[in-house]
C-alpha positions as CSV (number, residue, x, y, z in Angstrom):
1,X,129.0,-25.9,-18.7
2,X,128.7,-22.4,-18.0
3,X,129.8,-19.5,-20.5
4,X,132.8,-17.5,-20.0
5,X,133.9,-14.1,-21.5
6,X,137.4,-14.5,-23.2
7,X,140.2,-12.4,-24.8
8,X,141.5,-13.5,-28.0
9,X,143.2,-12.4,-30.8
10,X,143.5,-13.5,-34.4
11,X,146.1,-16.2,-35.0
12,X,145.4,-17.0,-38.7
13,X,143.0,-15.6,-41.7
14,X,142.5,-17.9,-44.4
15,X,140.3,-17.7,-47.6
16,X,138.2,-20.8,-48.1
17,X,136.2,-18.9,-50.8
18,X,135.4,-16.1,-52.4
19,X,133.3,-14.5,-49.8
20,X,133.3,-16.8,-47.1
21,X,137.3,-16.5,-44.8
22,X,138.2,-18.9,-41.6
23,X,139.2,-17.3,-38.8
24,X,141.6,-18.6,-36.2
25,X,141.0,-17.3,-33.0
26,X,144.2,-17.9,-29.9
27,X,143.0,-17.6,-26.8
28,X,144.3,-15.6,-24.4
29,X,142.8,-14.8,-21.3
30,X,141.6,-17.9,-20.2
31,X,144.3,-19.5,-22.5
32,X,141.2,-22.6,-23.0
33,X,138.1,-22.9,-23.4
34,X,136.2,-26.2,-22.7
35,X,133.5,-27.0,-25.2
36,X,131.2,-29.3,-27.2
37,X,131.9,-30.3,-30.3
38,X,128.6,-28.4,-32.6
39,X,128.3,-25.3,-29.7
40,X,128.9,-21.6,-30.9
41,X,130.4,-19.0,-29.4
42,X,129.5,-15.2,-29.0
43,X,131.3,-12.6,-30.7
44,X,131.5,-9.3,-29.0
45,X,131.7,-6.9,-32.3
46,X,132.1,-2.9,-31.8
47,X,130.0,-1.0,-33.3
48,X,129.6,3.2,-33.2
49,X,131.0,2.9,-29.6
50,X,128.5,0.1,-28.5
51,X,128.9,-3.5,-29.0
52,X,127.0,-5.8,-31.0
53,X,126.3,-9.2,-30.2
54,X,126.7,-12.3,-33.2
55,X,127.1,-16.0,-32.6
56,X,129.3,-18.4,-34.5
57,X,129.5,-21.9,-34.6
58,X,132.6,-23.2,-33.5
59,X,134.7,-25.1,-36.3
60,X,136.9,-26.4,-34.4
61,X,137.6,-29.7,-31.9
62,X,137.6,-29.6,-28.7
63,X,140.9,-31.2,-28.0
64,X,142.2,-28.2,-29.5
65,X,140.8,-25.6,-26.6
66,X,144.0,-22.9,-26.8
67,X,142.4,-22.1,-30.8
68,X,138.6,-21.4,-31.9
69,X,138.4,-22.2,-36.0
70,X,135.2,-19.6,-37.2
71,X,133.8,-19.9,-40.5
72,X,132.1,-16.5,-41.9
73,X,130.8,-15.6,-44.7
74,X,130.9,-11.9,-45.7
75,X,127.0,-10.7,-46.0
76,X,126.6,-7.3,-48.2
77,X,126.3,-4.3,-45.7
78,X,126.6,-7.2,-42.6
79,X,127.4,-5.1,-39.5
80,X,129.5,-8.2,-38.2
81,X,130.8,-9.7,-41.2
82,X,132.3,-6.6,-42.1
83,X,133.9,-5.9,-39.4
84,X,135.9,-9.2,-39.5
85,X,136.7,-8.8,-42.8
86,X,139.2,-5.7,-42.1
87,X,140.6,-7.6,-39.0
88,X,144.1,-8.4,-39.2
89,X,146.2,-11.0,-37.8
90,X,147.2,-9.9,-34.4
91,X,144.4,-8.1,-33.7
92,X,142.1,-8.4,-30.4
93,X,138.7,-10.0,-30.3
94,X,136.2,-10.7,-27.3
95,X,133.6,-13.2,-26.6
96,X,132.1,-15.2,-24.8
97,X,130.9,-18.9,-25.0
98,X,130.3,-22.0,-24.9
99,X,126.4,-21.7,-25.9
100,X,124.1,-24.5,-27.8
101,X,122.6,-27.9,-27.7
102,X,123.2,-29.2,-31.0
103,X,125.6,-31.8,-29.9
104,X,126.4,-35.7,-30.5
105,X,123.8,-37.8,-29.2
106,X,125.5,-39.9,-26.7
107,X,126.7,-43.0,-26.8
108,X,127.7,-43.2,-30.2
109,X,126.2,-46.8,-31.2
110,X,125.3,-45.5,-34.7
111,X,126.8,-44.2,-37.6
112,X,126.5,-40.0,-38.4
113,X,125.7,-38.7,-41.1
114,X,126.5,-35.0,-41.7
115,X,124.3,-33.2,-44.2
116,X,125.5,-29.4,-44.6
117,X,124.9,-26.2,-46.6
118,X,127.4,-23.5,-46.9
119,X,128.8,-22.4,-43.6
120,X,126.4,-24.9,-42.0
121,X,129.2,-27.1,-42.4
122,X,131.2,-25.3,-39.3
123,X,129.8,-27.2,-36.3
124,X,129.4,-30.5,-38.4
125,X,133.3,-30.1,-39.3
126,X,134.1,-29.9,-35.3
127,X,131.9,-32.8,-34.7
128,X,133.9,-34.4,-38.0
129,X,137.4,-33.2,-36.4
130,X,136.3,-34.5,-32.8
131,X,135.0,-38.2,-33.8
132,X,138.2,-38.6,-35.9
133,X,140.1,-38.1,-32.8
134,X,138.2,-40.4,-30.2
135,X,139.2,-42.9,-33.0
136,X,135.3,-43.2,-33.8
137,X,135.1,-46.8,-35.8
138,X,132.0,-46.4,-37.4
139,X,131.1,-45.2,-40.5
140,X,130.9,-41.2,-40.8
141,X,129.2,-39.5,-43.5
142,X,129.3,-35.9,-44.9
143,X,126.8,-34.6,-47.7
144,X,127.5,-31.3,-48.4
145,X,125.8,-29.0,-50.9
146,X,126.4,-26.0,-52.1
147,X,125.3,-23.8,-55.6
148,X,129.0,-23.9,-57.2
149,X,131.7,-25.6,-56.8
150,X,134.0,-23.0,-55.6
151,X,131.8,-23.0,-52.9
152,X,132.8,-25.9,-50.8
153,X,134.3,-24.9,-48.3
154,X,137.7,-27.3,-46.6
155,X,137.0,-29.4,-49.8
156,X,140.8,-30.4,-49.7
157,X,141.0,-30.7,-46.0
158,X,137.6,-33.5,-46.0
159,X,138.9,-35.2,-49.3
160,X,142.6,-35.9,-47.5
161,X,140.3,-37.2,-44.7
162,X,138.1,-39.2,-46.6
163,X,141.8,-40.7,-48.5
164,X,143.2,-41.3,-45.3
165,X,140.2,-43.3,-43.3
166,X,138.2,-45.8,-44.9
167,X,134.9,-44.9,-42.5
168,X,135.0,-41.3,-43.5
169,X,132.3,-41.3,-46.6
170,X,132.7,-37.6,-48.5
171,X,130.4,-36.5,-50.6
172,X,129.6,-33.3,-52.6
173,X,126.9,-32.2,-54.3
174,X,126.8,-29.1,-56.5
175,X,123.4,-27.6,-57.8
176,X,124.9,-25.1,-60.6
177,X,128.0,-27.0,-62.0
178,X,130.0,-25.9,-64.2
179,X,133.5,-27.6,-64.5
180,X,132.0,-30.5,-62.1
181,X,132.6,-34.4,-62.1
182,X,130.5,-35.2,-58.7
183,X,127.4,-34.8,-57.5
184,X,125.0,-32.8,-58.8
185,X,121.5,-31.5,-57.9
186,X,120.1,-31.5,-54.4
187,X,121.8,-33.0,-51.1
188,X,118.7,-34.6,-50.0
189,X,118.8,-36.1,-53.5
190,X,122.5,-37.3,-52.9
191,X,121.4,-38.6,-49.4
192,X,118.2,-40.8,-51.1
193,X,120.9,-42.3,-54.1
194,X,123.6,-43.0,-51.1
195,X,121.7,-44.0,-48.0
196,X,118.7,-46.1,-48.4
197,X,118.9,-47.8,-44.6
198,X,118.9,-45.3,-42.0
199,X,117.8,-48.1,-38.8
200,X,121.8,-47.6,-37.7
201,X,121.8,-43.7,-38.6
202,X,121.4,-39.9,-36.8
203,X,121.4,-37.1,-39.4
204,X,122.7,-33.9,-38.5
205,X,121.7,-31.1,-40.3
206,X,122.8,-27.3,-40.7
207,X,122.7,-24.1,-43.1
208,X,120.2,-21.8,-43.1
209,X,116.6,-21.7,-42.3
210,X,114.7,-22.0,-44.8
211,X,117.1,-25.1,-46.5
212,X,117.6,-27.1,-43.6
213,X,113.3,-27.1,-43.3
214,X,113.3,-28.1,-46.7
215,X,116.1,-30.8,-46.4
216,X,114.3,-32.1,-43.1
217,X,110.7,-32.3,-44.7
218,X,112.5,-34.1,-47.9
219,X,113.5,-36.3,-45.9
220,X,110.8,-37.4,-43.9
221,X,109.1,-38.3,-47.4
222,X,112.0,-40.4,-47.5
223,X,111.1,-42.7,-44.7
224,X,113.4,-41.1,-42.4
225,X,111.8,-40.9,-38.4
226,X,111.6,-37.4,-37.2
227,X,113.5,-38.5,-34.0
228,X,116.7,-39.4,-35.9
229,X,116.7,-35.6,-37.6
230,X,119.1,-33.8,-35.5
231,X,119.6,-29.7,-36.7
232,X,120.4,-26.2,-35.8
233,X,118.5,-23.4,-37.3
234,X,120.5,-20.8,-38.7
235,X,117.9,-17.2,-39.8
């Protein structure tokens, strides 16, 4: 699957939290794009009459391939970032993609489990979006963790999907609560109280850096193989 360079332009802007915004992307020339659920794409940002270069995960399926759902956080003084965040609807974007490996190990004989932090959710949401949609009758899983509970990013969107299909387990973890009723600490520590077999299991894993090393090596001390640890890197 070879990348292509597209012309898009924003379709919808939506706030999922205080400083992180979902972009819809509608593509226009090529009207599709034909991807793998947990690839990213590469946005083509201006910049002082050059261009600058960032890649996103995609949060979207791929059985939708006319939209691309992005997930972005707004980073203090972030030459990208900022420049999304005085987009408008309407407003032209290029890039180019598909790009990445960190994909669904095939077949799918075992049950997922998703462990994300922050915007790391993105790819795992697509994947999440896509399985739901091939009618995947196994058991999913989702562990997400963030500091605050504000912080979760589609919490409504996964907690209608884990009401509506009995094989979709949802469950957040929040490490400062405040006005919180779920999960609290750590998501590895969520994953260790919820998961004690992991023979039938794949973990996919991503956030940043640092977190997702620490979640992985965690988890080894659990008992869990090396080879079932799936994860993008994000620095």
């Amino acid at each position: 699957m070879s990348a292509t360079s597209y012309r898009a332009t924003v379709e919808r802007i939506d706030s999922l939290s205080y400083n992180v915004r979902g972009f819809r992307l509608k593509l226009l020339d090529p009207p599709k794009i034909d991807f793998q659920a947990g690839q990213f794409i590469i946005i083509n940002v201006p910049k002082d009459g050059a261009v600058v270069k960032r890649a996103y995960s995609i949060a979207s399926p791929p059985h939708e391939p006319g939209t691309i759902d992005l997930c972005i956080q707004h980073v203090e003084g972030g030459i990208a970032s900022t420049w999304f965040w005085k987009l408008k609807e309407g407003e032209s974007v290029s890039l180019s993609g598909p790009h990445g490996t960190f994909l669904l190990k095939e077949p799918l004989d075992y049950e997922p489990v998703f462990i994300a932090t922050g915007t790391g959710v993105a790819p795992l949401r697509a994947m999440i979006k896509h399985l739901v949609h091939v009618n995947f009758t196994g058991n999913l899983w989702l562990l997400f963790g963030t500091r605050y509970e504000h912080a979760l990013l589609y919490e409504s969107e996964f907690r209608s999907l884990a009401g509506a299909r009995r094989n979709f387990r949802y469950i957040p973890t929040v490490s400062r609560p405040k006005d919180w009723r779920g999960e609290t600490g750590h998501v590895q520590q969520t994953f260790q109280k919820h998961i004690t077999d992991v023979s039938n299991k794949e973990l996919y894993l991503c956030g940043w850096l640092e977190v997702v090393k620490a979640v992985c090596k965690d988890l080894e001390g659990f008992g869990v193989p090396r080879e079932k640890l799936h994860y993008e890197e994000w620095a």
